[in-house]
C-alpha positions in Angstrom: 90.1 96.8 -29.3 89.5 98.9 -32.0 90.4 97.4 -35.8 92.4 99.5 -38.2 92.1 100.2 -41.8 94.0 102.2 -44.2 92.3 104.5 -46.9 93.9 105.5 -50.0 93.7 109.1 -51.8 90.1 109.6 -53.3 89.1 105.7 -52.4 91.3 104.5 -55.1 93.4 101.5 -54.3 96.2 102.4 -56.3 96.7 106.1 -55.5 98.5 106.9 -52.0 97.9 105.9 -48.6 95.7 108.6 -47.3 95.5 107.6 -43.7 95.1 105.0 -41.4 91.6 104.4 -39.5 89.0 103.0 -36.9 85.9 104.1 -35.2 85.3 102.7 -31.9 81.6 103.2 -30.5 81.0 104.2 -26.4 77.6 103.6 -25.4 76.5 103.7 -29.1 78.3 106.9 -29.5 80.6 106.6 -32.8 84.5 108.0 -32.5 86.9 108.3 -35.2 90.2 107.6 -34.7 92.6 108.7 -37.9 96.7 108.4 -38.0 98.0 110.5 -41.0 101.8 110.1 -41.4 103.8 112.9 -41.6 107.5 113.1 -43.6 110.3 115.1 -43.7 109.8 118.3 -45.5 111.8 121.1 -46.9 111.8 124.9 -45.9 109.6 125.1 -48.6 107.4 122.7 -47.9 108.5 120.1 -50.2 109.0 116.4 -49.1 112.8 115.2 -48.9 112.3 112.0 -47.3 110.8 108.3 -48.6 109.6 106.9 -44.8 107.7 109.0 -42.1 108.7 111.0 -39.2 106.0 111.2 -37.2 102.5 109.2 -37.2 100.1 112.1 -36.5 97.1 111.2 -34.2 93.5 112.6 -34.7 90.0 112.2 -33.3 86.5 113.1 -34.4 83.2 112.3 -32.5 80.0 112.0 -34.1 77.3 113.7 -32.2 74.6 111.7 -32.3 73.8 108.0 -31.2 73.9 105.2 -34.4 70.6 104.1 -32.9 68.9 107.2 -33.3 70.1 107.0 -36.9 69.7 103.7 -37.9 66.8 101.9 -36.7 67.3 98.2 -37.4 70.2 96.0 -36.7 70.4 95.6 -40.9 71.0 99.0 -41.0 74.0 99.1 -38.2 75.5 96.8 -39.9 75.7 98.7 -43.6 76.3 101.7 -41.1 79.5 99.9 -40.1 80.6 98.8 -43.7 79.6 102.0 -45.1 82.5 104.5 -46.4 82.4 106.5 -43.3 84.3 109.7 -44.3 81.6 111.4 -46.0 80.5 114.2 -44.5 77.1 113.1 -43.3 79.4 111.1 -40.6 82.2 112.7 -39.5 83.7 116.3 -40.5 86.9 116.4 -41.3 89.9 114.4 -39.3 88.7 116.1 -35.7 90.8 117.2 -33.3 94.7 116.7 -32.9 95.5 114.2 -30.2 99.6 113.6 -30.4 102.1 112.9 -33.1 104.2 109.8 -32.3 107.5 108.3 -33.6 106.3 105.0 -34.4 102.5 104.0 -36.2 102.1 101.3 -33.2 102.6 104.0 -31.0 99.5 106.3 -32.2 97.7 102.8 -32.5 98.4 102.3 -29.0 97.1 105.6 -27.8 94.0 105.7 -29.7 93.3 102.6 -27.7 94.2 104.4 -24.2 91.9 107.3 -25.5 88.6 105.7 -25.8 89.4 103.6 -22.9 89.8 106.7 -20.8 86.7 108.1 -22.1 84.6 105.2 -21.5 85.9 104.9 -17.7 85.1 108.7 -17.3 81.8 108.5 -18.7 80.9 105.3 -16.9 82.5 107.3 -13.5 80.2 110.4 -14.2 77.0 108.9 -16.1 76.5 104.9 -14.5 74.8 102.6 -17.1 71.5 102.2 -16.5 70.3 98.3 -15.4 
């Protein structure tokens, strides 16, 4: 179950809501999941609408293990508290999924995403025991 947080424009609490977010790790590989809404927009461009019209679903893998970065379990756990949009972690929002009607439904998905993965990877690449 992956747990979602919201980030504000810059990291300021009183500016915007930027996005929604939450990384969910398979085999110690780090995935981040990030739901931007989207609102109604003029043919210019401008916004015409107060509430969204589409919750926009993205996600960005990091390429290399957490344990390979950090080496004690003091260090996973500031790695997990950290502000994990910098770009040492993750560039950018990653790659489009779907947009969605509803924020529970991109929540929802994100969830059927990493599930997916993590059956496929444990279908191609067993766990070793």
């Amino acid at each position: 179950m992956l747990e979602w947080h919201t980030k504000q424009v810059n990291n300021i609490p009183t500016n915007p809501l930027d996005c929604y977010w939450a990384v969910g790790t398979i085999r110690d590989y780090p995935r981040l999941y990030t739901i931007v809404e989207q609102y109604p927009a003029d043919t210019n461009g401008l916004r015409t609408g107060d509430n969204p019209e589409l919750y926009v679903l993205f996600e960005s893998i990091m390429g290399r293990r957490v344990s390979d970065v950090f080496t004690t379990e003091k260090d996973v756990i500031e790695w997990k508290d950290a502000e994990i949009f910098g770009n040492f972690w993750f560039k950018g929002r990653g790659s489009f999924i779907h947009a969605y009607k509803t924020l529970d439904e991109a929540k929802a998905r994100a969830e059927v995403q990493i599930s997916h993965i993590e059956n496929l990877m444990d279908g191609y690449f067993p766990k070793e025991k």
